[in-house]
GULOLO-408347 format. One line per 10 residues: number of its first residue (from 1); for each residue y, z, x of N, C-alpha, C, CB. Coordinates in steps of 0.02 Angstrom, whole numbers. Last residue first. Glycine has a CB too. Example, Ala and Ser with C-alpha at 12.3 -4.5 7.8 and 13.67 -1.06 7.14 Angstrom:
BEGIN
2) -112 354 642 -53 357 684 2 394 645 -30 286 704; -284 390 660 -225 390 615 -165 390 660 -224 452 565
END
This chain:
BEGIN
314) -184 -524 -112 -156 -580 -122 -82 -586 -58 -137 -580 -208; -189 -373 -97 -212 -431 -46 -185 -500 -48 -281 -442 -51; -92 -343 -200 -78 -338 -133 -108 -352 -92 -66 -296 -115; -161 -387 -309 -104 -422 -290 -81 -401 -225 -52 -416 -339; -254 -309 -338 -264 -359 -285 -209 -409 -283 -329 -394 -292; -196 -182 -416 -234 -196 -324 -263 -249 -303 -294 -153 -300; -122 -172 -572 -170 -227 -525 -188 -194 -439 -114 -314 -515; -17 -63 -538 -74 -68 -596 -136 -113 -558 -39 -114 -677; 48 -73 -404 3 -6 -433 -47 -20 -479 46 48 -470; 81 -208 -425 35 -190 -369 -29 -113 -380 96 -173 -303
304) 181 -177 -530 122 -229 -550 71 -217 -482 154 -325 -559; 247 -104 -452 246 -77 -520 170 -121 -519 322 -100 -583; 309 -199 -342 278 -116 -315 208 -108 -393 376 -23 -324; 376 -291 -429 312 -310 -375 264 -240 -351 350 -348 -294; 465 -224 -465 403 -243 -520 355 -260 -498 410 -290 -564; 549 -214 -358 504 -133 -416 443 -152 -442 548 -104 -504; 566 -332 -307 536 -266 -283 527 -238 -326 566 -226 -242; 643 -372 -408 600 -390 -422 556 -380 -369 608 -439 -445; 771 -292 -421 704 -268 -471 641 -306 -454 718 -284 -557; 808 -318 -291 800 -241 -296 744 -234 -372 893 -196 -307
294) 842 -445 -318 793 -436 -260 776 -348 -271 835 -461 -174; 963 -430 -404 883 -462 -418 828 -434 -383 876 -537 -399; 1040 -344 -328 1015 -302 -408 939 -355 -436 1105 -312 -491; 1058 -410 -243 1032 -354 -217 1021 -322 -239 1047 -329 -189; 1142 -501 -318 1072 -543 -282 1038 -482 -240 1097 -620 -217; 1259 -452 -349 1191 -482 -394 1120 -494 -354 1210 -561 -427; 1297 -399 -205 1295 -351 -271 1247 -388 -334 1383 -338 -300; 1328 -520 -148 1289 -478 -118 1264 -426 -149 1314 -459 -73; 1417 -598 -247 1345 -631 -239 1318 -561 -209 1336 -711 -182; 1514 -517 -240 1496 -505 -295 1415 -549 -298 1559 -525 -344
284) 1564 -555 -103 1547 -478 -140 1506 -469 -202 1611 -445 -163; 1606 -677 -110 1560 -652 -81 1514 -581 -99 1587 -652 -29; 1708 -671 -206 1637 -725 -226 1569 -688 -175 1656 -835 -191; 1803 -593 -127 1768 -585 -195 1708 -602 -204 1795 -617 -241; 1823 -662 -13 1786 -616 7 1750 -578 -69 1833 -570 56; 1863 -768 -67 1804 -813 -25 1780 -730 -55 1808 -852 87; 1947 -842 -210 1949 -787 -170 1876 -801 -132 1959 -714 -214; 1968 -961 -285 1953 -969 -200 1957 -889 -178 2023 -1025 -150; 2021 -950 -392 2053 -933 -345 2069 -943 -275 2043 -901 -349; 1892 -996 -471 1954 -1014 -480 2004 -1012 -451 1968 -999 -512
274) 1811 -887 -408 1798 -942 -394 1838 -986 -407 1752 -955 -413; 1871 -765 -467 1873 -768 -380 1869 -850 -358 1793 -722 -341; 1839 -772 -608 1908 -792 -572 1926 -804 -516 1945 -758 -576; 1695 -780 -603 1730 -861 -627 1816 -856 -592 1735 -872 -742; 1686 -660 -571 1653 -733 -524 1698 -780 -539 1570 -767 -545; 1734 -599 -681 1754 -594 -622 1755 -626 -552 1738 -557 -618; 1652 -617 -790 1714 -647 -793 1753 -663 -712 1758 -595 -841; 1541 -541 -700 1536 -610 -739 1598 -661 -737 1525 -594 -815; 1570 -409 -733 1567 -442 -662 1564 -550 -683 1470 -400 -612; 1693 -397 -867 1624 -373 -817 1625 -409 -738 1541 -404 -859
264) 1771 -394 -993 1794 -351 -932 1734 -346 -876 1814 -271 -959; 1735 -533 -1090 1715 -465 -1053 1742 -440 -983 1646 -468 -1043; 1791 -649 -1153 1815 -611 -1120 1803 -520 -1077 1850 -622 -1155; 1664 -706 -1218 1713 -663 -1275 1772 -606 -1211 1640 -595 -1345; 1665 -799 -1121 1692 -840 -1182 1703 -795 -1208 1657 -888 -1222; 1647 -732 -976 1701 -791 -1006 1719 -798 -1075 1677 -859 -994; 1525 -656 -1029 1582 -626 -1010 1634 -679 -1043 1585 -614 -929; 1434 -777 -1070 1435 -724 -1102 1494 -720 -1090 1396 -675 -1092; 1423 -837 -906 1441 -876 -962 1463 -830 -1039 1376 -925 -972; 1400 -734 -879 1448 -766 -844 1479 -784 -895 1431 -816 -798
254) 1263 -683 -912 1327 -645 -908 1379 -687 -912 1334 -606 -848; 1170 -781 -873 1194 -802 -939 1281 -742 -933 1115 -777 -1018; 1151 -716 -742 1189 -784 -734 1224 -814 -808 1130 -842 -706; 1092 -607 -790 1145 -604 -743 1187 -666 -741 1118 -590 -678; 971 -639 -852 1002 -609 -873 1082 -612 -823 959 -551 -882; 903 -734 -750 921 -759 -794 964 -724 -845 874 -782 -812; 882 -615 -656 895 -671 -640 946 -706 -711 824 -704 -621; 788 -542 -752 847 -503 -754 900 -583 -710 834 -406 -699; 671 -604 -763 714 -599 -835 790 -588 -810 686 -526 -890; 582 -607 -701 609 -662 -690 687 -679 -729 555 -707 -707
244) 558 -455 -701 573 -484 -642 607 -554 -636 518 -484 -611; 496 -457 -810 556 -447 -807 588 -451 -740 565 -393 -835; 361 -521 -830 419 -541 -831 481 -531 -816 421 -547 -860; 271 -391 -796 308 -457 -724 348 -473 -733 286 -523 -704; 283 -335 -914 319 -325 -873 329 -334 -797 320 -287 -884; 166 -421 -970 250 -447 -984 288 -418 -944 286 -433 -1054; 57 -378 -890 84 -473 -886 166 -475 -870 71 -525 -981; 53 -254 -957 53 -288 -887 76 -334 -885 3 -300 -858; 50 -257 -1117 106 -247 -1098 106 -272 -1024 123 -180 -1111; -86 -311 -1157 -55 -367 -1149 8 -339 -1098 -35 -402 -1223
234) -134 -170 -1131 -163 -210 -1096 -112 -268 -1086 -225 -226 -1125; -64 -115 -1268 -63 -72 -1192 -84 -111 -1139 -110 -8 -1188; -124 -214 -1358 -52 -221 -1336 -23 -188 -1285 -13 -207 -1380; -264 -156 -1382 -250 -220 -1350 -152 -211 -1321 -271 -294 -1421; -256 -11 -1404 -277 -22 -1328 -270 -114 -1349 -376 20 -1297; -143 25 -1474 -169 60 -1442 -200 27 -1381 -204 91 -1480; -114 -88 -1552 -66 -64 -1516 -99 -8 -1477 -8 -45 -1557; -253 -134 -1618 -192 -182 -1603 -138 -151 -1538 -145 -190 -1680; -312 -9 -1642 -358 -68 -1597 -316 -114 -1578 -419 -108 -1635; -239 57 -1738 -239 74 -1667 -299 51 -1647 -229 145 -1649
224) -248 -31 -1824 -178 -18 -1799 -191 3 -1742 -135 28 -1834; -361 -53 -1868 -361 -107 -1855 -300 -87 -1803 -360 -158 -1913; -477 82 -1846 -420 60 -1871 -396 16 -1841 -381 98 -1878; -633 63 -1778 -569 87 -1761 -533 72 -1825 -538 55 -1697; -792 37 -1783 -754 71 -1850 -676 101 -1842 -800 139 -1873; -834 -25 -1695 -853 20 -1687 -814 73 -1765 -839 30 -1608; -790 -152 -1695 -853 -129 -1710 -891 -65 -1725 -876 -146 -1674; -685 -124 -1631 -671 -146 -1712 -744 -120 -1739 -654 -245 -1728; -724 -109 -1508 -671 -60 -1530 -676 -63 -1619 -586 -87 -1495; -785 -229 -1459 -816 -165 -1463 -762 -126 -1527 -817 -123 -1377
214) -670 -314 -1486 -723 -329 -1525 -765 -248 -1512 -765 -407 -1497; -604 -246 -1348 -574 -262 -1429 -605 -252 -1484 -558 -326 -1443; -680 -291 -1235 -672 -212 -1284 -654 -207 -1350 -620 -167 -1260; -689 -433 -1256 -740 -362 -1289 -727 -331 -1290 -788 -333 -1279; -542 -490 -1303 -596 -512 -1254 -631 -430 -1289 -569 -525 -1147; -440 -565 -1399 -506 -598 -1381 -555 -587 -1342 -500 -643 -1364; -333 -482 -1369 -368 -491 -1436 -434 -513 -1422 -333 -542 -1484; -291 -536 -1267 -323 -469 -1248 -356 -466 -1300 -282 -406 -1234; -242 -682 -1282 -294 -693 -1231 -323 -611 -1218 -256 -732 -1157; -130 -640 -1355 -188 -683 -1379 -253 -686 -1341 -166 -750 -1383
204) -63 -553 -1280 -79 -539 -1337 -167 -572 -1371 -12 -565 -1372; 5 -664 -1196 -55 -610 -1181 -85 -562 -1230 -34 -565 -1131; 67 -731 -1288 0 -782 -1261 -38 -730 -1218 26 -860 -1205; 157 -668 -1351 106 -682 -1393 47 -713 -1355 130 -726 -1446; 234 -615 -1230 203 -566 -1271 154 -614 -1305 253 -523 -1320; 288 -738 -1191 247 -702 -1156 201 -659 -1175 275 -677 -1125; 375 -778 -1294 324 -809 -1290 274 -778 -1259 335 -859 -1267; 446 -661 -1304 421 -656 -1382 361 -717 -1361 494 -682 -1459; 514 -671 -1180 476 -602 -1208 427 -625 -1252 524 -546 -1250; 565 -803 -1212 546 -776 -1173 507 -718 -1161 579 -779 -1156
194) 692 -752 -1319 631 -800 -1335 573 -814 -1287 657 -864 -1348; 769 -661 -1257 717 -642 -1304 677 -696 -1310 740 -621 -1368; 862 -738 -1174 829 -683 -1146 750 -684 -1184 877 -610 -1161; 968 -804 -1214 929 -825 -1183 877 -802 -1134 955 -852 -1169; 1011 -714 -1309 973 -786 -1341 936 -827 -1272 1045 -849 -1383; 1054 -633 -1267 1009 -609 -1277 961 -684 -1291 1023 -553 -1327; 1197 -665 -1268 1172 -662 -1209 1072 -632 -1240 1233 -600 -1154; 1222 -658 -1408 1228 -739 -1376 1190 -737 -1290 1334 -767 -1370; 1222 -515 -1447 1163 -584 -1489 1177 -631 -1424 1196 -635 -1590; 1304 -465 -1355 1229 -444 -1332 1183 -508 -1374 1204 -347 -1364
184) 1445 -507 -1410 1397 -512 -1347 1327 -524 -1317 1401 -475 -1330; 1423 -456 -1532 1418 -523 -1517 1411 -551 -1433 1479 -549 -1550; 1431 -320 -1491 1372 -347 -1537 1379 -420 -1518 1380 -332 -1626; 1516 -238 -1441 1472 -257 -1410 1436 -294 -1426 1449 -226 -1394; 1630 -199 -1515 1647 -274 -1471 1574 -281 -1435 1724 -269 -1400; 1553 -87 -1577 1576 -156 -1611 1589 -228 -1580 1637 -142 -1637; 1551 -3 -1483 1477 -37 -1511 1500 -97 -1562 1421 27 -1560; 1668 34 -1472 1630 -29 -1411 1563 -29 -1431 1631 -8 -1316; 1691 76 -1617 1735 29 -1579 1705 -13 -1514 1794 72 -1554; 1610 209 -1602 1610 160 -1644 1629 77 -1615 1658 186 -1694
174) 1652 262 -1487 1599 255 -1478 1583 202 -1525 1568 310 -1478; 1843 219 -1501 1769 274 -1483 1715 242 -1472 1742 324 -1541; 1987 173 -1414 1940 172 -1480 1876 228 -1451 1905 75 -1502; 2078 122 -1305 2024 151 -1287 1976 125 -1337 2030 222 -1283; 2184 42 -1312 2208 120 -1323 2142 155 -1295 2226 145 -1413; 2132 -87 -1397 2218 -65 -1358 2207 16 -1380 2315 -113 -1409; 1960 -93 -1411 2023 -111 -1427 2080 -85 -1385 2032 -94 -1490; 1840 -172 -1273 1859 -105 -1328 1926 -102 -1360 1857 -34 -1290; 1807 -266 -1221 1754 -216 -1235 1789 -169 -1273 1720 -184 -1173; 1831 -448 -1275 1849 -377 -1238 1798 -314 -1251 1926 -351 -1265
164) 1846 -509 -1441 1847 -537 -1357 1859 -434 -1330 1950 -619 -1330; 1828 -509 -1581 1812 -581 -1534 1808 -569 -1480 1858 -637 -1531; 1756 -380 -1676 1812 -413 -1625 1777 -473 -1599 1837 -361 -1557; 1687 -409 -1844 1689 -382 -1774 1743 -409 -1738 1627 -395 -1735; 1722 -460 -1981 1684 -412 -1946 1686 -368 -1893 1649 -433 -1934; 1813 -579 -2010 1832 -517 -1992 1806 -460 -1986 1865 -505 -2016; 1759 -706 -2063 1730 -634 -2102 1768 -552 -2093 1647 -623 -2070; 1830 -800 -1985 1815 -795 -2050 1808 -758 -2079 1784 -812 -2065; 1846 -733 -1858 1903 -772 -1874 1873 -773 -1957 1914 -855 -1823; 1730 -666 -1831 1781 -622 -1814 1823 -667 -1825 1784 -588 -1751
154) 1599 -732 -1871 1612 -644 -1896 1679 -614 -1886 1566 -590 -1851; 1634 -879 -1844 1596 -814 -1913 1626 -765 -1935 1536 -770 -1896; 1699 -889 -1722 1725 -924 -1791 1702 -889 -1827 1708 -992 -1810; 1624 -826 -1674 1669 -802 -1659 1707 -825 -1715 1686 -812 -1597; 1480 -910 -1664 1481 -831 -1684 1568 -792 -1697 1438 -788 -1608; 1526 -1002 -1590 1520 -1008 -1674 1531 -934 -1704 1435 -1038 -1701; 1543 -963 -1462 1607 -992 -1503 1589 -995 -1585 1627 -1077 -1475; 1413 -948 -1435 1475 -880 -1415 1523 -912 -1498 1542 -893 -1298; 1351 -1066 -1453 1344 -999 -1481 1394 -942 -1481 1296 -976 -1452; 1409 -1095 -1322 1408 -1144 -1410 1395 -1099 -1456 1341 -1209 -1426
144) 1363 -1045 -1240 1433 -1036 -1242 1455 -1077 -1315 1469 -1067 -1169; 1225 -1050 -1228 1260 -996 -1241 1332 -991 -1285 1266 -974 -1182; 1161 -1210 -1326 1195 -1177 -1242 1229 -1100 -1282 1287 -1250 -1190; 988 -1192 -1397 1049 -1212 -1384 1110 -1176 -1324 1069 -1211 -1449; 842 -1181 -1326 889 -1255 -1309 971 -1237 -1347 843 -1343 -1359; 816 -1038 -1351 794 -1082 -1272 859 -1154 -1272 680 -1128 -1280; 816 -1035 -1480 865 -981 -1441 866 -1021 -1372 831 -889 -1432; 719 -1147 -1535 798 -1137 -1541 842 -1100 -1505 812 -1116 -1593; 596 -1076 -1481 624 -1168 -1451 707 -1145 -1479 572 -1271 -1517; 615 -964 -1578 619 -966 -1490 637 -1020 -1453 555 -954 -1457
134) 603 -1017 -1708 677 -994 -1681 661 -959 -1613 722 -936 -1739; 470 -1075 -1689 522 -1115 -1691 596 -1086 -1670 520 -1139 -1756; 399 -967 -1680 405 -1021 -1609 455 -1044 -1649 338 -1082 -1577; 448 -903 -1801 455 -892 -1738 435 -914 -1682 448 -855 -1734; 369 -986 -1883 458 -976 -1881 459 -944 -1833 503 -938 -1939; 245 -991 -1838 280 -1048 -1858 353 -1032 -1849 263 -1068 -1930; 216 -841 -1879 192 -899 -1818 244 -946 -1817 119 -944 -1832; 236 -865 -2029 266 -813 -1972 260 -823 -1901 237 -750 -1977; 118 -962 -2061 197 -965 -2067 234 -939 -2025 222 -940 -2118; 20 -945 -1919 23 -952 -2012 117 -964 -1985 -10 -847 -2087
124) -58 -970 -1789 -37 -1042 -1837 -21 -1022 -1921 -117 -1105 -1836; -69 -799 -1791 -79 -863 -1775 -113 -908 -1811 -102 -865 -1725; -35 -676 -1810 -16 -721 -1879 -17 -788 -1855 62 -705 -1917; -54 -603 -1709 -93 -568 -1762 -92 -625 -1830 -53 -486 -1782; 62 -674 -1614 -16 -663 -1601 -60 -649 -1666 -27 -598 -1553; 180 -635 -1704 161 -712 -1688 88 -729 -1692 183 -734 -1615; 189 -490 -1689 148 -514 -1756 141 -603 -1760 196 -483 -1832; 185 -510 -1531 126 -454 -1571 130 -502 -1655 168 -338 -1579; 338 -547 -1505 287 -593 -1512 197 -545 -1513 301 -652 -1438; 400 -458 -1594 402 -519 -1627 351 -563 -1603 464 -550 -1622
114) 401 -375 -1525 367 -351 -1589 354 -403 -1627 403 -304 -1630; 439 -406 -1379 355 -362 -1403 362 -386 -1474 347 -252 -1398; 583 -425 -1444 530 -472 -1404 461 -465 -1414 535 -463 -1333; 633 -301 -1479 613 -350 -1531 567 -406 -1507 674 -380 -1560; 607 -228 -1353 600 -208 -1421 585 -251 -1469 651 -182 -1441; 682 -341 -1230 603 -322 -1248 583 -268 -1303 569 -294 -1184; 805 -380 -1315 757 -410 -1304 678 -400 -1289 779 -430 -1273; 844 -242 -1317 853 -286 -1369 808 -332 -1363 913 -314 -1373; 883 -211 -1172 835 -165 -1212 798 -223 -1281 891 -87 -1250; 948 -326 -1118 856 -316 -1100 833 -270 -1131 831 -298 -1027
104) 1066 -281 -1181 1024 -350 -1204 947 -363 -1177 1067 -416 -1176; 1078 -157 -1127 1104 -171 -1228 1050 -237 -1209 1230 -201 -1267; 1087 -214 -989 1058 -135 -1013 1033 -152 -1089 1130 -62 -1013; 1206 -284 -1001 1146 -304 -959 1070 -277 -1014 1154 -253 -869; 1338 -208 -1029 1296 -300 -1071 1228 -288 -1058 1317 -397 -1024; 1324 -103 -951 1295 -86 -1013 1288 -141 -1062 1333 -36 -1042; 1333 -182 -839 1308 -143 -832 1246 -118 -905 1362 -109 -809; 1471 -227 -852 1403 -290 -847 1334 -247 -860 1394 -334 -752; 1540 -113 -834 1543 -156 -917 1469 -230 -904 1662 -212 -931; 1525 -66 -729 1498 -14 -796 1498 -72 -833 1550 58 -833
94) 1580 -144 -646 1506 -159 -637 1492 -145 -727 1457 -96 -569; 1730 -172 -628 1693 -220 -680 1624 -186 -685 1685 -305 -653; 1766 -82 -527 1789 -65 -611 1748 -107 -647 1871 -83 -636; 1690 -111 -406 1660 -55 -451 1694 -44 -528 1669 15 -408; 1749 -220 -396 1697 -239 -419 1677 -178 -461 1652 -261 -367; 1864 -187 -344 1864 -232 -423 1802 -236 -441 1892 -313 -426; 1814 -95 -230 1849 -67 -300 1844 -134 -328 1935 -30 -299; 1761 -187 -146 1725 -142 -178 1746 -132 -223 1713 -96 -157; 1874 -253 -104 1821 -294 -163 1785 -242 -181 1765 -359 -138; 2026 -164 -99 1956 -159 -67 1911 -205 -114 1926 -75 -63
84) 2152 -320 -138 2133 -223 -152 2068 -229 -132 2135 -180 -246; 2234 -428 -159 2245 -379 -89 2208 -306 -107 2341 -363 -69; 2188 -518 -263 2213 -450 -278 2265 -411 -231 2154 -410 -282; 2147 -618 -184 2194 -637 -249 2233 -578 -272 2150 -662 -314; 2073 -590 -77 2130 -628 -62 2183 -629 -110 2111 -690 -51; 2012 -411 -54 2014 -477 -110 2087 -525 -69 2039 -440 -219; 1934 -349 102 1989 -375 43 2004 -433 -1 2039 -376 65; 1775 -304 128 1833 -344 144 1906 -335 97 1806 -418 138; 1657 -228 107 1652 -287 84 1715 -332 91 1632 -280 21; 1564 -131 204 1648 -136 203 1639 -226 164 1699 -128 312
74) 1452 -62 260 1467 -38 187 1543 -70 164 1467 54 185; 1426 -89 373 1443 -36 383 1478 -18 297 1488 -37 454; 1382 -209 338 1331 -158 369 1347 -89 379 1311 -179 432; 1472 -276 313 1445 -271 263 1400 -191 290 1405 -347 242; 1537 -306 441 1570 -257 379 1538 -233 338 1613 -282 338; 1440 -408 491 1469 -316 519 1499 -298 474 1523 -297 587; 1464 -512 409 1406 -477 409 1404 -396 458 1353 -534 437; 1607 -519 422 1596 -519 367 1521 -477 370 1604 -591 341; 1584 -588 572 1643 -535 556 1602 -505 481 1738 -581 542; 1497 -678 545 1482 -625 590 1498 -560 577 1506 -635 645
64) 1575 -757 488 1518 -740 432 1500 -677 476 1446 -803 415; 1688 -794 576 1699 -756 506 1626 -716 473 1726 -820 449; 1622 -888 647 1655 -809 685 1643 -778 603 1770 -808 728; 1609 -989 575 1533 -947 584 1549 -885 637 1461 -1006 623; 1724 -1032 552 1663 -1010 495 1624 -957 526 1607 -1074 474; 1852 -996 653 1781 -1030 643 1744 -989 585 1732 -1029 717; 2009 -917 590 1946 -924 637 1897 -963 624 1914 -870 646; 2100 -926 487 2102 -938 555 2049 -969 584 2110 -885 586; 2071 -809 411 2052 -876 393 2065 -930 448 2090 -895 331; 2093 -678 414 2050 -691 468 2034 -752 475 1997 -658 467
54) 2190 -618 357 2122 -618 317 2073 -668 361 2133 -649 230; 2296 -646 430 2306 -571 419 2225 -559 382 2386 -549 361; 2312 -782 444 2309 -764 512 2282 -674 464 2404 -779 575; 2358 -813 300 2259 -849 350 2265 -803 410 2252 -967 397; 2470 -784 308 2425 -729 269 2377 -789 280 2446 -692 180; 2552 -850 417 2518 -769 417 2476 -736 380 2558 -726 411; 2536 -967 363 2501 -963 419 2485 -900 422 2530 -985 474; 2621 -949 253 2566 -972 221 2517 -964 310 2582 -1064 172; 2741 -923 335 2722 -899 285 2645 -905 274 2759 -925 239; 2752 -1058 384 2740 -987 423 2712 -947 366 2812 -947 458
44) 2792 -1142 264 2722 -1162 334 2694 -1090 357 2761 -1209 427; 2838 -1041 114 2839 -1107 193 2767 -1102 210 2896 -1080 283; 2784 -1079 -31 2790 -1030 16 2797 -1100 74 2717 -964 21; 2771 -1109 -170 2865 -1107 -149 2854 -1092 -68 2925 -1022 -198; 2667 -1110 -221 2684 -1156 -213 2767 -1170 -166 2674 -1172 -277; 2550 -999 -191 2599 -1001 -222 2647 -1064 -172 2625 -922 -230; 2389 -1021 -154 2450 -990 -144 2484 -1005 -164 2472 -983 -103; 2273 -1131 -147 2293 -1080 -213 2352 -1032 -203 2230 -1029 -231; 2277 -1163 -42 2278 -1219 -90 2309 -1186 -157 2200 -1253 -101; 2223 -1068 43 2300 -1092 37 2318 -1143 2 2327 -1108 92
34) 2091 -1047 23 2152 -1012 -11 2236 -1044 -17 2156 -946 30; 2060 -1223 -20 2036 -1161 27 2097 -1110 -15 2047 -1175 136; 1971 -1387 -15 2022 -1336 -23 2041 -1299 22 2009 -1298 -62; 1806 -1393 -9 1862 -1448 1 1930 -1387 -32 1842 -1541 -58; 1692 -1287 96 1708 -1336 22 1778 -1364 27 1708 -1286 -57; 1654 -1201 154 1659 -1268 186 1705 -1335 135 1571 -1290 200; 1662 -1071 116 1696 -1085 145 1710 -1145 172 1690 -1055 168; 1541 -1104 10 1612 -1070 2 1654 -1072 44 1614 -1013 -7; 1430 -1120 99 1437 -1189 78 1519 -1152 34 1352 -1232 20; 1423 -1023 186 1463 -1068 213 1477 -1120 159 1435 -1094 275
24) 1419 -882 85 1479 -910 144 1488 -971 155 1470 -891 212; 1295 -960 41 1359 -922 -14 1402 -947 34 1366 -823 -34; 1232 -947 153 1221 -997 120 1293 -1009 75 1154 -985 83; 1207 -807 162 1239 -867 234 1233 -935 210 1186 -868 318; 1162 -741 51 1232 -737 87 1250 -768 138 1246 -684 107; 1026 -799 73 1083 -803 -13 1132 -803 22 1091 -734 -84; 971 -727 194 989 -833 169 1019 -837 116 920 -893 147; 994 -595 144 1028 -634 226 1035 -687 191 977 -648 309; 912 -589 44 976 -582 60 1002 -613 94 990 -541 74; 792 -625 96 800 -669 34 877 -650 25 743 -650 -38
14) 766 -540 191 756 -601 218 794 -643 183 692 -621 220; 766 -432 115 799 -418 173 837 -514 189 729 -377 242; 621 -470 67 678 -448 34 720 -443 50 681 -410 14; 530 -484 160 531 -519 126 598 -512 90 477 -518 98; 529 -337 223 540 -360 259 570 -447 197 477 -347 316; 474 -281 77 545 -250 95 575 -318 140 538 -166 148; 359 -328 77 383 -347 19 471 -323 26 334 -309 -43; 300 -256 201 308 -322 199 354 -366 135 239 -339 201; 314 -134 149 353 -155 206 364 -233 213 318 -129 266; 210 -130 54 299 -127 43 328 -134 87 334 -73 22
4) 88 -161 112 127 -226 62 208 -216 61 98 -223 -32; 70 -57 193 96 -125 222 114 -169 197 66 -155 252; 45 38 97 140 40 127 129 -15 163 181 116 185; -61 0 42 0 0 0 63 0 44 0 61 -47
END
């Protein structure tokens, strides 16, 4: 066991480094640069001291050096757009990606399991039927098409819920950011849950079918606890590989999410650095996602190793 985690650590380490020397250069190589985005009135000098004061000056590959000692010592740089530690913008955005994130993988694997369990139990009937179908539907249409309808609905037509932000002018309560939370979590979830709900029904299907099961029934169980007791305790393994592939795909829909009802998160926050050209932002905020992927999908690798033992020969 500890030579898989070392090795699954060493592997992990590896999958950083190349995200972030990749990030840097193909971000720093790109056609522009900050001073494209500076303010239009500024002289020559001017515009030379603040490259000379953020190190822009120098060769790429001085910089990434520079940049990879900072990191090591916990120092993610200064925003170009802000002038404030990237740590801090990041740490105000995380809580709010945080509790999107959290709200929509709960949501998804709650209703996910349950939806794809009675898929399995109601195979090829109706109920079957409508739910592959509104999974192909959550899968193909785009988030941000969704965002916008949902917004026309409930919060320009019906006046339900808020359109944009996490919480009204002043704060509000507990009520209030469970309100701006809802349309969020449906449009980011859409591309979460249908995924669960497939996974769940095809291990579902394939635990139903094998002997203990048939022992179990035979034996005079209750159909309920022969379904959720010991087949769906079995199917649960599989699915919680998935989430390893989930959270990836959870993070990147953020973006798109954040942007359109304006979430205060990390999400929105990419899109502005990247609009900006802030380098040391974009950077920061890749080293903080991609060390929240690589960090679960270590766990699940640990998690699924414990249950299974031959995934760690494998």
């Amino acid at each position: 066991m500890a030579r898989f985690l070392l090795r699954r650590l060493a592997e992990s380490l590896a999958v950083l480094l190349i995200v972030t020397a990749v990030t840097f250069f193909l971000v720093n190589l790109a056609p522009g640069g900050p001073a494209a985005a500076m303010r239009m009135d500024m002289t020559a000098q001017e515009r030379q001291a603040i490259m000379v004061r953020y190190g822009l000056d120098k060769p790429v590959a001085v910089r990434y050096a520079e940049w990879l000692a900072g990191l090591l010592r916990g120092n993610l740089g200064l925003s170009l757009s802000a002038d404030q530690p990237v740590a801090k913008l990041i740490g105000q955005r995380f809580p709010n990606t945080l509790l999107l994130s959290t709200a929509t993988l709960a949501l998804s694997c709650l209703l996910g399991v349950a939806l794809g369990v009675v898929s399995a139990l109601r195979r090829n009937g109706l109920a079957d039927q409508g739910i592959g179908f509104a999974s192909v539907l959550g899968l193909s249409v785009p988030a941000f098409w969704l965002g916008i309808m949902l917004i026309l609905l409930f919060s320009v037509e019906l006046a339900w819920l808020p359109a944009s932000g996490a919480s009204s002018d002043g704060g509000g309560g507990i009520g209030d950011r469970l309100a701006h939370l809802v349309l969020p979590v449906i449009v980011l979830s859409s591309t979460t849950l249908p995924s669960v709900v497939r996974f769940t029904r095809s291990a579902m299907l394939e635990v139903i079918g094998q002997d203990f099961v048939r022992t179990a029934r035979a034996k005079g169980m209750a159909e309920l606890r022969v379904i959720y007791v010991h087949a769906l305790r079995n199917a649960l393994v599989p699915v919680i590989s998935t989430l390893g592939v989930l959270v990836p795909r959870l993070l990147g829909g953020a973006v798109i999410t954040e942007s359109v009802f304006g979430w205060p998160g990390m999400g929105s926050l990419a899109v502005q650095a990247a609009a900006q050209r802030d380098y040391s932002l974009v950077m920061g905020i890749t080293v903080v996602v991609t060390a929240i992927v690589v960090g679960v999908s270590l766990l699940v690798d640990v998690v699924h190793s414990w249950v299974d033992p031959r995934i760690r020969i494998a």
